[in-house]
C-alpha angles and dihedrals in degrees: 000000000000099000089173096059087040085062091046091050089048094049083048094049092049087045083039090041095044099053103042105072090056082071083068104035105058098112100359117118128219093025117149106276105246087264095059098047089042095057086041073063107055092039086050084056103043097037081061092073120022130095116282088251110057116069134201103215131148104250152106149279117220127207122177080244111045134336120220113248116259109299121208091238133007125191120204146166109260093200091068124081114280115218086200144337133179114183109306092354127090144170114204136159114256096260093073099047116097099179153350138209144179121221123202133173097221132354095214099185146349088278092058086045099054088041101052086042096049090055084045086054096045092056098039087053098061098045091052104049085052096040108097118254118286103030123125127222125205109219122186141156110208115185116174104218130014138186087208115118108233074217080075083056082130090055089061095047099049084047091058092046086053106054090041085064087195097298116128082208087064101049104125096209114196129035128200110178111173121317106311100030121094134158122187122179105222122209101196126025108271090221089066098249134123095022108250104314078096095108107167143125125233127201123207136192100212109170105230087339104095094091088049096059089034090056092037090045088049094055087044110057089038101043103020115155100075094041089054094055095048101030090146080063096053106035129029126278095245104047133227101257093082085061085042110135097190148308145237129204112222109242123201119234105017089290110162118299121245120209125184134198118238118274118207091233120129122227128180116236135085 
């Protein structure tokens, strides 16, 4: 299997996806506003291969103290108890959320990236304080175009350092920005090493292949167990980290940043 040329193809169906409802739109009323059709996208996508119970819905999660605000698309467990659900929405507790990501159409600046990631770290905060011990959350921004230089790679990291303000809970773990720029934190080192006290985000620059590890890494942190056992099937032979642009250790407690320039080390992982 090409993986490679299967990410390509992915990051081609959402641009192909993304542009051909406008055709219909021009002059029509109701229709569904470029955001919304743009999140149905990504859903479409993910729901296409994922298991069958895990769903990618908009939604909330509900705690008795305080619920998160919608969020584009929300992915939970079908098997748990649902509090409410009409059609694509749902309102469910944190347990049964798997994931959550925010969709944009364009991240236009810094000021559009801190604050899509602030309202990403806001949610992610209150699902995890009230997850039980032990399960993991898939967090991801996902914005289809940027104007955002992947040459400002050390803007984005020290955006998501800011927002984390030094809460685990906070962390935002996985980027998409257009169709080249992706972030991951990783918990533990992808070359193996150090155990998981790792803690640091990495930035790539992956030419029409950043859709293809944000939908991989979704099913993969959600769904892991398969993709672990056939991880040649789900990411690319030769790995990202040779396309790496730099990385940031996540420091508790607003302690100084510390970003670092790109090695030319590979290390196995998506």
């Amino acid at each position: 299997m090409d993986v490679k040329a299967h990410f390509k193809s992915l990051t081609q169906e959402l641009e192909a996806l993304r542009d051909r409802v406008r055709n219909f739109s021009v002059g029509t009323p109701n229709w569904l506003t470029d955001g919304e059709w743009k999140e149905s996208v990504l859903r479409s996508v993910l729901r296409s291969c994922l298991p069958a119970h895990i769903e990618p819905l908009r939604g909330f999660a509900v705690t008795p103290a305080v619920g998160t605000g919608q969020i584009d698309v929300l992915l939970y467990d079908n098997r748990q108890p649902v509090l409410f659900r009409n059609g694509d929405l749902v309102f469910v507790t944190p347990d049964a959320v798997l994931g959550i990501i925010e969709v944009k159409s364009n991240i236009g600046d810094r000021t559009a990236l801190r604050a899509a990631l602030k309202s990403l770290a806001d949610d992610a905060a209150i699902i995890r304080a009230a997850k039980r011990q032990g399960q993991d959350l898939f967090v991801g921004l996902f914005s289809y175009t940027t104007a955002i230089q992947d040459a400002r790679w050390q803007d984005v990291l020290e955006d998501l350092q800011e927002v984390a303000s030094g809460d685990r809970h906070r962390i935002v773990s996985h980027v998409c920005l257009g169709c080249s720029q992706f972030g991951k934190f990783w918990e533990s080192s992808p070359d193996g090493v150090g155990g998981r006290s790792y803690d640091t985000w990495h930035y790539y620059t992956l030419t029409n292949l950043s859709a293809g590890y944000f939908v991989s890494n979704v099913v993969a942190t959600t769904a892991g167990e398969s993709v672990a056992h056939n991880e040649d099937v789900w990411f690319p032979a030769v790995g990202k980290e040779l396309q790496r642009l730099g990385t940031m250790q996540f420091t508790p407690h607003n302690n100084a940043l510390h970003p670092a320039g790109a090695d030319t080390r590979e290390r196995a992982g998506g």
